[in-house]
PANUFI-307168 format. One record per residue (C-alpha): residue number from 0; x negated, y negated, z negated. Coordinates in nm, 2 decimals. Each point is the difference from the previous one (the first is absolute). Layout:
residues N
nr	east	north	up
NUM	X	Y	Z
...
//
This chain:
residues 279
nr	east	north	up
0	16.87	0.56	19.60
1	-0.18	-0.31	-0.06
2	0.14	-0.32	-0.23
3	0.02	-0.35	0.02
4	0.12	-0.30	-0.19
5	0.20	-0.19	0.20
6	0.10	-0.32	-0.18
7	0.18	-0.34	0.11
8	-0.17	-0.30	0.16
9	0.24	-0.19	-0.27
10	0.05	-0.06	-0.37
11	-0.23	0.14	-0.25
12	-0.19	0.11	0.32
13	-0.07	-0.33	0.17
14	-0.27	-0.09	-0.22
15	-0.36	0.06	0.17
16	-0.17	0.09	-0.31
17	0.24	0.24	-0.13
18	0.03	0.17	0.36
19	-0.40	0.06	0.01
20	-0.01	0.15	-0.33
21	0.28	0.22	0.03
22	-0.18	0.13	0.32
23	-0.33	0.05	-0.20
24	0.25	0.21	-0.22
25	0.13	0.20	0.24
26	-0.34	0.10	0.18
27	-0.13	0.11	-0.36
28	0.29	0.20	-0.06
29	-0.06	0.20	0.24
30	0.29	-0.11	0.26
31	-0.01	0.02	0.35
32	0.15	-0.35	0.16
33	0.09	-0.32	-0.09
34	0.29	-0.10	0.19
35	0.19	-0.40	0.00
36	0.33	-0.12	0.14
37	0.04	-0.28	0.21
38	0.26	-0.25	-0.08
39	0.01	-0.39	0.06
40	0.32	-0.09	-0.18
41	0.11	0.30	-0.21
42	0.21	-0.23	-0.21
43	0.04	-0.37	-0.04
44	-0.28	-0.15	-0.27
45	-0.17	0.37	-0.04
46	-0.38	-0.05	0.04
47	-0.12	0.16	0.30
48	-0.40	0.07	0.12
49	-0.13	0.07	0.35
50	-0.04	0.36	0.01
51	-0.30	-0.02	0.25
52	-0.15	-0.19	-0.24
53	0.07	0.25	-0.28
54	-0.12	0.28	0.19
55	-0.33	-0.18	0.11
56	-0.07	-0.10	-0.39
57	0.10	0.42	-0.09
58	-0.24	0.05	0.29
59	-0.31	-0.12	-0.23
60	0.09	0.13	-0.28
61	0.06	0.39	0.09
62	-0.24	0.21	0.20
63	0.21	0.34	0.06
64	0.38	-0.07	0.02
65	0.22	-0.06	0.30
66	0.13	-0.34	0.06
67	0.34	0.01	0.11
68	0.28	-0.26	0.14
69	0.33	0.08	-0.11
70	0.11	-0.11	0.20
71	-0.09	-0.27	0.22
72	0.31	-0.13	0.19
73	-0.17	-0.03	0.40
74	0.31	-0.24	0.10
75	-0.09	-0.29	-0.27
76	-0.39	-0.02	0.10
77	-0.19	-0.04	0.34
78	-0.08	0.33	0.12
79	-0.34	-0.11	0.07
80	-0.12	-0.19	-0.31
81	0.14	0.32	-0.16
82	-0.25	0.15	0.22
83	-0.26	-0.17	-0.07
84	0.08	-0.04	-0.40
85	-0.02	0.42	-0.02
86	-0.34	0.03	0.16
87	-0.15	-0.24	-0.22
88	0.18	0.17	-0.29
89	-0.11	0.37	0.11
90	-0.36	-0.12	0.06
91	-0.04	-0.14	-0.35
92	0.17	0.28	-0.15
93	-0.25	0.23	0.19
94	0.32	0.16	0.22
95	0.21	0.07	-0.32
96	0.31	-0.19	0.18
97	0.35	0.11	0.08
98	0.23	-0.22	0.17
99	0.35	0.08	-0.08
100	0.30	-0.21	0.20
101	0.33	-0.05	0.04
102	0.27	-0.23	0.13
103	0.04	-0.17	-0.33
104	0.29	0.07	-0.26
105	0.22	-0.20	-0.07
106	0.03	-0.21	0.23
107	0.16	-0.35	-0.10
108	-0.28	-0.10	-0.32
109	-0.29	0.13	0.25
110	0.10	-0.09	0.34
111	0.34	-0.23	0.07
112	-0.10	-0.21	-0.30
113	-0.29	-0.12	0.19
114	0.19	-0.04	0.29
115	-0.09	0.31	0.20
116	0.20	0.30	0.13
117	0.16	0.27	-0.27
118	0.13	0.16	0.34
119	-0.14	0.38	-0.07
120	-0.01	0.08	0.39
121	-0.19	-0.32	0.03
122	-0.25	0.07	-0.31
123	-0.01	0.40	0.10
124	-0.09	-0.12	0.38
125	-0.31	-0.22	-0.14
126	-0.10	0.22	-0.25
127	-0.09	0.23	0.32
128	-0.16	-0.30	0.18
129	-0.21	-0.07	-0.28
130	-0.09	0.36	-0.05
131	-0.12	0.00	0.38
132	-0.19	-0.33	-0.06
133	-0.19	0.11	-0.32
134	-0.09	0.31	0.17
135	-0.13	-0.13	0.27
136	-0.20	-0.29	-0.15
137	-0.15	0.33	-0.21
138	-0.17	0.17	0.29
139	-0.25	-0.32	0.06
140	0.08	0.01	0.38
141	0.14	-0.25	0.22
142	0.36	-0.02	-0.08
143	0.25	-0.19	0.09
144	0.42	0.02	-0.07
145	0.32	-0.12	0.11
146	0.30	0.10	-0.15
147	0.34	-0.18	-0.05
148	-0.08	-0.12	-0.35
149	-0.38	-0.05	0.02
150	-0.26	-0.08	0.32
151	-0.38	0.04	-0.05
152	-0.26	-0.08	0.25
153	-0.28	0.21	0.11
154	-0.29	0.02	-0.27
155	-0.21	0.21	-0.21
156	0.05	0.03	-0.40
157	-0.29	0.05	-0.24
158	-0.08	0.11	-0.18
159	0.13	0.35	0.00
160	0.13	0.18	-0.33
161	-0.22	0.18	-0.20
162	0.26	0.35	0.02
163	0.01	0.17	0.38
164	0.20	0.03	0.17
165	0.16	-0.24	-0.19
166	0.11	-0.13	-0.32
167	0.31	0.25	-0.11
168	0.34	-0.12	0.09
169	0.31	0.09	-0.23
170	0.38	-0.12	0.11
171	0.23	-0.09	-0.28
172	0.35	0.14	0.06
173	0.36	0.04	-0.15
174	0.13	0.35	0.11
175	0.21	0.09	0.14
176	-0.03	-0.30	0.27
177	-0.21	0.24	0.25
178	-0.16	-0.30	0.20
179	-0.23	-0.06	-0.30
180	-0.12	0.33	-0.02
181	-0.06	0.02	0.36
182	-0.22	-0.24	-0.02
183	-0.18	0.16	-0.27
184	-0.06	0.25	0.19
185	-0.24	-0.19	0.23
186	-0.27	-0.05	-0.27
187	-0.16	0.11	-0.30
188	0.28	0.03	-0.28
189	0.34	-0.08	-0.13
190	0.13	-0.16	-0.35
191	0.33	0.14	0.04
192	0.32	-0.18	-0.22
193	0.36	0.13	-0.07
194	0.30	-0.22	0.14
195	0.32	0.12	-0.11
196	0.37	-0.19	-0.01
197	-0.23	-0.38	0.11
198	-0.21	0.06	-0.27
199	-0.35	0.15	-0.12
200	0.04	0.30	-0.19
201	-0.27	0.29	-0.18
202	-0.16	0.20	0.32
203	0.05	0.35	-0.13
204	-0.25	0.31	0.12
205	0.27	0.13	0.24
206	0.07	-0.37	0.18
207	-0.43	0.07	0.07
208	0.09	0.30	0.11
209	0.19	-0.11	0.30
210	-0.26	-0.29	0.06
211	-0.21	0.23	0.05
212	0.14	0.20	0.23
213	0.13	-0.29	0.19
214	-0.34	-0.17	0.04
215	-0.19	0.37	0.09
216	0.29	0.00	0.29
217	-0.14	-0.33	0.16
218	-0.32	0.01	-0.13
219	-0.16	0.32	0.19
220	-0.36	0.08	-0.10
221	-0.08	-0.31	-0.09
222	-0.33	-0.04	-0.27
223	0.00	-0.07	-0.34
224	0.33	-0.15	-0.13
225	0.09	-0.13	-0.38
226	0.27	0.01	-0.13
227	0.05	-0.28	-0.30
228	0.26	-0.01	-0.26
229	0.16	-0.21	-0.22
230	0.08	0.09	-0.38
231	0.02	-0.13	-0.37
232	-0.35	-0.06	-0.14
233	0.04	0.21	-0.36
234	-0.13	0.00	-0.34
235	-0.08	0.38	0.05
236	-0.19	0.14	0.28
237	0.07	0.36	-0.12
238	0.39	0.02	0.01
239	-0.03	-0.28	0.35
240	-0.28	0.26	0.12
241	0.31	0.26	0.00
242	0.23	-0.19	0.16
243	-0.25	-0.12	0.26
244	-0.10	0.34	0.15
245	0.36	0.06	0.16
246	-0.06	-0.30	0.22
247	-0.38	0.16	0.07
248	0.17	0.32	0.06
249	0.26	-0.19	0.21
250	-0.32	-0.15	0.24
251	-0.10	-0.32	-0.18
252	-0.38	-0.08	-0.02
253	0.04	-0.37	-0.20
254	0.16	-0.06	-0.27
255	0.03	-0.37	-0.05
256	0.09	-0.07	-0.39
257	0.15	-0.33	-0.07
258	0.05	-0.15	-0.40
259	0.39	-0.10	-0.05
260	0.08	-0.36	0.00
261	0.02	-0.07	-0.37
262	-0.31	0.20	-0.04
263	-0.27	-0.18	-0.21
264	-0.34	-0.03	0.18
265	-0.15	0.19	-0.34
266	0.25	0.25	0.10
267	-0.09	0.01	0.34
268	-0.40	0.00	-0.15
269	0.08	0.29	-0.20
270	0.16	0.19	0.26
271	-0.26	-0.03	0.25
272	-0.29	0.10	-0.27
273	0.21	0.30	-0.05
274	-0.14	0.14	0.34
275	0.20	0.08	0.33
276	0.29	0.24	-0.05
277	-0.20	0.32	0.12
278	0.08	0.36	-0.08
//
């Protein structure tokens, strides 16, 4: 099992300066990732910072850990200045890049505010486009794409990404909506959340269970494949460490630790200098 910090792109977490450091923090504590949201409008007058941006700056200031998107919601950006965006970001983090996406949750501060479709069929079908679009802009051969949300002409993309075959792919998805975990399937790793009576509720070790099983079924013998969840950054890594290995047990490779709300960033500080929760 490797550990992250996944944080917000908002609040406490939209300054620069205190993003960088808390990165520097979590490399010398011996963590494994560093992984950032992406929200535009989480709530009406809450700061908000570019996570690209965030991520380039962590970029420069760590050497070893994983730079995650957490995730990035396809729909809401260009597929191909996405594209382009993640090279330049896995080159300067020396292939250290993950690029996490989604369809974008929830939909009316992050997509029909600006005007543009909170439709889920609409937002899962170009989610897929872009997918197809990144990908191919990846390999460094001509490509070229037409699709019923996006049309590219032929061309060739570089440079190429630093990771080969290419930079890892995980799919967001609420289980147990199957489409999303199809998807999933397809690429390089899964962030997996629990929807339960329209809203989102604790993923448990058994829901992973049958995630699992589900995505081996469409899967096949695919290559390496994470699996990345969600749960409650804590003050102690020993009793967390406990609770942590039934989801290992259960198939989960990330564990993706995010600070409560209210937490206070010297909280947050704290907790991360404390060291992942490892057995």
């Amino acid at each position: 099992m490797r550990f992250s910090l996944d944080i917000p792109n908002f609040g406490q977490f939209s300054d620069p300066h205190h993003v960088v450091e808390l990165a520097r923090e979590v490399e010398a504590a011996g963590w494994d990732g560093f992984s950032l949201w992406d929200h535009i409008l989480y709530a009406s007058g809450l700061p908000v910072a570019d996570p690209w941006l965030l991520l380039g700056a962590a970029a420069m200031a760590t050497e070893r850990i994983k730079l995650i998107t957490m995730v990035t919601p396809l729909p809401r950006r260009r597929p191909w200045v996405v594209a382009r965006q993640a090279v330049t970001l896995d080159q300067l983090s020396n292939g250290r890049l993950v690029l996490g996406v989604g369809i974008g949750y929830p939909p009316q501060p992050e997509f029909e505010h600006f005007g543009e479709s909170g439709d889920e069929r609409v937002r899962a079908d170009m989610l897929d486009e872009g997918l197809e679009i990144i990908n191919g802009m990846w390999t460094g051969e001509p490509f070229s794409f037409q699709g019923a949300h996006y049309r590219l002409e032929e061309a060739a993309y570089r440079p190429t990404p630093v990771q080969q075959p290419r930079i890892p792919v995980w799919v967001a998805g609420m289980w147990p909506f199957k489409r999303p975990f199809r998807r999933a399937a397809r690429w390089d790793g899964v962030a997996p959340i629990m929807w339960q009576d329209g809203q989102i509720v604790p993923l448990l070790p058994h829901h992973l269970g049958e995630i699992i099983s589900y995505l081996t079924d469409h899967r096949g013998e695919g290559g390496p494949f994470d699996v990345a969840i969600g749960l409650r950054l804590a003050d102690d890594p020993a009793a967390a460490a406990d609770r942590i290995a039934d989801y290992s047990a259960a198939g989960a490779t990330w564990a993706r630790m995010v600070p409560d709300q209210d937490m206070e960033a010297d909280d947050v500080v704290k907790a991360v200098r404390a060291g992942p929760p490892r057995r």
